[in-house]
C-alpha positions, 0 to 999 in steps of 0.5 A: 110174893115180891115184896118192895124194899125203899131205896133209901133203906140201908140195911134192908130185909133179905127174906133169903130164907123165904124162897117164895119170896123175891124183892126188888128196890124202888122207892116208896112214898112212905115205910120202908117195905111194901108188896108189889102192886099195893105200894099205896095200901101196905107200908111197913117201918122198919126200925132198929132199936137205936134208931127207934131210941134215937126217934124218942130223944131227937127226931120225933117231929120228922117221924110224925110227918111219916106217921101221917102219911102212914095213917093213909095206908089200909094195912100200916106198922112200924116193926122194932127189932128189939124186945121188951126186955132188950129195952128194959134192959137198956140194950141200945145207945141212948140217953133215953129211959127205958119207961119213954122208950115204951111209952113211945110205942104205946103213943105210935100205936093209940094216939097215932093209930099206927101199930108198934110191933116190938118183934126181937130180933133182927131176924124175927122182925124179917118173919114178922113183915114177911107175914104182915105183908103175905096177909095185907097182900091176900086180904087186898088181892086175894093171893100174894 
């Protein structure tokens, strides 16, 4: 599978540990990664735990503009690389209560109909779209 990483995005994935998985740069009309072919039908955001904290104080009107054009896409999620507990225990850099930063995720997912995974780690969040992305791709093409 060759998964699209966006050319703005400053700290990609790498899915070195995945062999069967190669990427390429190339900028993508909205997320941050994407599936050879279905650039238009799956989009993942990718977010680290300061930027999604930083997203709940400072930046929402310019994330709900992504948002909308996420909403567009078949298969659409935001991944954080953070936990529950990672938040609950104050784990990033913001002024941000740990009950708003959850409750941003509940209002991506429900109010904005866009998924908010909370995957953990940095690493466990590169696995998390890797399958994401594998599934979209075979539900939409039949193999990735």
């Amino acid at each position: 599978m060759q998964i699209i990483v966006d050319s703005r995005e400053q700290v990609p994935w790498t899915f070195e540990d995945q062999p069967e998985i190669s990427t390429v740069r190339a900028m993508l009309k909205a997320g941050d990664y994407s599936v050879r072919g279905l650039e238009e039908r799956v989009a993942i955001e990718r977010k680290s735990v300061d930027d999604w904290t930083g997203t709940v104080l400072r930046d929402r009107a310019r994330f709900y503009r992504e948002l909308e054009l996420l909403r567009g896409y078949e298969f659409r999620c935001v991944i954080v690389e953070a936990s529950v507990r990672d938040i609950m225990a104050k784990r990033y850099r913001s002024e941000a209560r740990p009950a708003s930063v959850l409750g941003f995720v509940a209002e991506v997912t429900v109010a904005q109909s866009v998924p908010v995974y909370l995957a953990g780690s940095r690493a466990e969040a590169q696995i998390l779209a890797a399958a994401f992305l594998r599934m979209a791709g075979k539900k939409l093409i039949g193999s990735a």
